[in-house]
N, C-alpha and C positions, 0 to 999 in steps of 0.2 A: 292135536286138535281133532274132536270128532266131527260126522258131519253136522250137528246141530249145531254146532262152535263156528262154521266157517265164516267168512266174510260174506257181508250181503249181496256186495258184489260177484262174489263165485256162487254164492247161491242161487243169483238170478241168470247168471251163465249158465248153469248146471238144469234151471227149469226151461230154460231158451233152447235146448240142443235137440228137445224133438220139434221143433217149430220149425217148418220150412223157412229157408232165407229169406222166399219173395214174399213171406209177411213178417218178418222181422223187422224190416224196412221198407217206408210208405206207404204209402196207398190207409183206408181211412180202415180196414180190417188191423193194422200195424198201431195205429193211431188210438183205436179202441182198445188192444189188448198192451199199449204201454198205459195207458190212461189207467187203466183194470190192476198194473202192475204198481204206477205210485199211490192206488188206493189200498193195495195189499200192502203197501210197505208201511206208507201214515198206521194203518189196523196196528199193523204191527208192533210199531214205536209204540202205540197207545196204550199198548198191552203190551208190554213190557212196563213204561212208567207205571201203569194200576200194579203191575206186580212188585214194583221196588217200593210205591206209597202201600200196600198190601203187608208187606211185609216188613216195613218201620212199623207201623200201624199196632203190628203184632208183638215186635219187640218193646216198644212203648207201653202196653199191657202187660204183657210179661214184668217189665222192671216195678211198673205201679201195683201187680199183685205181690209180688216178690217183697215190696218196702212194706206192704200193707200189713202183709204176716208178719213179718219182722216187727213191727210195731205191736201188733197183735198180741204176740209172742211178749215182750218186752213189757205189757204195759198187760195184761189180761189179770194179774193179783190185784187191780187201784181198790176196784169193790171190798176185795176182800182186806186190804191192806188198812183202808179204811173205814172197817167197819173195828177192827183191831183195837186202833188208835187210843178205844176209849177204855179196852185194857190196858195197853201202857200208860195211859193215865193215872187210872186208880192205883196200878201197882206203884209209881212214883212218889204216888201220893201215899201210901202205905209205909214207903220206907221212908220218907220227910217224918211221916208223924210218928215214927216210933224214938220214943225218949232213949236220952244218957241210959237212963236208970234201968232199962227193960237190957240195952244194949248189953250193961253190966254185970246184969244179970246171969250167971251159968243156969240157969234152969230155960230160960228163953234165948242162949246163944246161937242156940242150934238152929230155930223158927228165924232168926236175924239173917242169922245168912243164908238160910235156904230160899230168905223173902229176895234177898240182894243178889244172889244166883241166879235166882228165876231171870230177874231184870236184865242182868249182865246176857243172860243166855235167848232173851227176847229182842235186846239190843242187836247181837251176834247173827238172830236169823235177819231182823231187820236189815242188816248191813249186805251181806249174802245176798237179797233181793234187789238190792240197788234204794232201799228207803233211807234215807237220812235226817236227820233232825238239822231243822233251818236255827242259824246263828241271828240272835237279837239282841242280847243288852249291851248296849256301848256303841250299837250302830247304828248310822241314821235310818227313818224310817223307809221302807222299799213298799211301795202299796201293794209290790210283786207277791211278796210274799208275808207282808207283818199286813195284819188288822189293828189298826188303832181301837182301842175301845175306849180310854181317856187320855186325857191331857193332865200333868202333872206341873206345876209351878218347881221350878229348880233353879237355883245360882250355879248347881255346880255342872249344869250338864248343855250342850248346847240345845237350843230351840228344834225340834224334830230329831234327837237323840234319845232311843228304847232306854227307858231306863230299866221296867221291868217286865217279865213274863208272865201273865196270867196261866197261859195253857201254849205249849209247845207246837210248832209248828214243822209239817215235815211235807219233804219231796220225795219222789219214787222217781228216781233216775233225772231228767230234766225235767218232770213234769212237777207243777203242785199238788198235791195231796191234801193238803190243809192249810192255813193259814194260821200264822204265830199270832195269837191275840197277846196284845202287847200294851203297856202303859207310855206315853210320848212326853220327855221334859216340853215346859214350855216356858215362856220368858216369867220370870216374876212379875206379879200386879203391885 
């Protein structure tokens, strides 16, 4: 224990030993300088608590910059992730619309799969980032993440069940990115 460590009590011993006796006790000179002494000690206490609220105070900031970056970090691609978006759309759309016939083709085999590599390999960095494409047909609607855009009459599907995808919807880790614009069975008329 060093001297700053000691107990309060030996520390007010240790300031009392140049004090003559005949004011240590009595008389209103004694009276004045205990009065002096539990005003030093309340100082004291009170400084001490600012220094423990002082310094939660600081570790509290600390943890709330710390989460901040981390999110920062985690989430600083969304802009660019979706502004993307509307490439893997078209490339999707590129390989839906390429026929049998072209597929069959050996002189366009090559173009086929270069087109369907590209996607696989936009997929691939997608994933790496934490982006995923949201699940819609067959599930009921989630306003979390599906955009209704119509209502579709069906026997075979329940009332508020996607039956179809207009345009894909994806998330970047927990967060939304976009919203699955989606077709919604609805009872028959």
């Amino acid at each position: 224990m060093t001297e700053n460590e000691k107990p309060l009590d030996q520390a007010v011993e240790d300031e009392l030993k140049g004090v003559p006796e005949h004011l240590r006790e009595g008389g209103d000179e004694a009276d004045a300088m205990s009065e002096a002494l539990e005003s030093l000690r309340r100082d004291l206490e009170n400084a001490k608590q600012e220094v423990l609220y002082a310094q939660a105070e600081t570790q509290n900031v600390r943890r709330r910059l710390e989460r901040e970056k981390d999110e920062a970090r985690a989430y600083a691609a969304t802009g660019f992730a979706r502004d993307i978006l509307s490439v893997a759309d078209n490339l999707a759309r590129a390989v839906q619309a390429i026929p049998e016939s072209l597929r069959a083709d050996d002189s366009m085999k090559g173009l086929v799969i270069g087109i369907e590599a590209t996607q696989r390999e936009l997929e691939k960095v997608f994933a790496s980032h934490g982006i995923t494409r949201i699940a819609a047909v067959g599930l009921p609607l989630d306003p979390n993440q599906h955009q209704a855009m119509l209502e579709v009459p069906s026997a075979d599907h329940e009332p508020g069940t996607v039956v179809s995808e207009m345009q894909a919807g994806w998330m970047i880790k927990d967060r939304l990115l976009r919203a699955a614009m989606v077709a919604v069975a609805k009872a028959p008329d």
